[in-house]
VOGU-3710 file (C-alpha; in Angstrom, 3 decimals, decimal comma):
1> xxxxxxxxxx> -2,885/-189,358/-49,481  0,823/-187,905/-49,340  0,457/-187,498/-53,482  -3,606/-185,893/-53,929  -3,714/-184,240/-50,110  -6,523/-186,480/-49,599  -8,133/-190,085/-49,109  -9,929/-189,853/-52,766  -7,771/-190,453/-56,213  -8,542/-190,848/-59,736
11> xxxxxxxxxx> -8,802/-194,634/-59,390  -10,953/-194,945/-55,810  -13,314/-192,012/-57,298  -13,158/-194,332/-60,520  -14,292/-197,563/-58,828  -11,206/-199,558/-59,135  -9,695/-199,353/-56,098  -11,041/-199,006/-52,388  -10,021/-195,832/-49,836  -7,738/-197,583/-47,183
21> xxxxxxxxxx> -8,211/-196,207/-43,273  -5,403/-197,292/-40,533  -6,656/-198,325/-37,224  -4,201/-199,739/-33,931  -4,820/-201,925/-31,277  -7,942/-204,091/-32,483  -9,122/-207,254/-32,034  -6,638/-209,182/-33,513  -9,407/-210,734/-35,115  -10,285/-208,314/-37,051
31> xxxxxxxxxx> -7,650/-206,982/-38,475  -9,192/-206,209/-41,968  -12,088/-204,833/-41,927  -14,371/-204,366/-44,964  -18,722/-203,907/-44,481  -20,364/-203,415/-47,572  -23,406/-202,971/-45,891  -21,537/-199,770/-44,093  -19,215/-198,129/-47,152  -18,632/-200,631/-49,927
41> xxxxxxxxxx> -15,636/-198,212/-51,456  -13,428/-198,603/-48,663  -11,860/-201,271/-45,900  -9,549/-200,471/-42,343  -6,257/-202,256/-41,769  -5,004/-202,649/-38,671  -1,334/-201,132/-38,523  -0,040/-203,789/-36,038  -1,077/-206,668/-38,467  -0,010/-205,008/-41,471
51> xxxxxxxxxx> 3,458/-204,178/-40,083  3,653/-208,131/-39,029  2,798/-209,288/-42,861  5,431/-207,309/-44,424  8,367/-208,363/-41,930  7,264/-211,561/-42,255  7,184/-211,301/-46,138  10,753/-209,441/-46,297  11,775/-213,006/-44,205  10,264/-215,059/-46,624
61> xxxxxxxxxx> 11,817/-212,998/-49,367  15,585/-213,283/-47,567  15,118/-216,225/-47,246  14,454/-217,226/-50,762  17,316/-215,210/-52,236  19,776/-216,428/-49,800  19,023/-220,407/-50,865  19,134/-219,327/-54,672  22,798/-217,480/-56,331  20,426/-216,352/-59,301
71> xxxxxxxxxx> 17,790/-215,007/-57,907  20,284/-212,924/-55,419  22,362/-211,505/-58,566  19,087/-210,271/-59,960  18,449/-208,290/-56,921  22,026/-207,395/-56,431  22,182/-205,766/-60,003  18,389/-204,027/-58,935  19,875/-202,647/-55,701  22,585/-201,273/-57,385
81> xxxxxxxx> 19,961/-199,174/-59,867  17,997/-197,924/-56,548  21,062/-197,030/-54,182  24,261/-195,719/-54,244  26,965/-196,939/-52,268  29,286/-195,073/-50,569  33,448/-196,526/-50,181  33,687/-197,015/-46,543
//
């Protein structure tokens, strides 16, 4: 949306990918949902649910870095590329 103004890009016009609508405070039930029957090119996430899989993922994530020195050097050098530090 933020990159073509719009819902539609080259790849949902295409076929390969599916238009994504945000929705808050559903059943948490259903908080994907995707109806063919209604508009097979596109599914609604709940924002509540999504935002509650990616902190739990990040967790996950910390977690697994923190138990291996490797794994945590690899992301320390990657950081490093995406931010700059500033001397304190």
């Amino acid at each position: 949306m933020i990159h073509a103004y719009g819902a539609e890009s080259r790849i949902t016009l295409s076929g390969k990918a599916r238009k994504i609508g945000y929705m808050l405070g559903t059943n948490p039930t259903d908080s994907i949902i995707y109806d063919p029957t209604v508009a097979d090119d596109s599914l609604i996430l709940d924002i509540s649910a999504l935002t509650e899989a990616f902190f739990k993922g990040m967790d996950k994530f910390l977690d697994s870095i923190s138990n291996n020195k490797s794994k945590f050097n690899i992301i320390k050098k990657r950081l490093n590329k995406l931010f700059k530090f500033l001397p304190q």
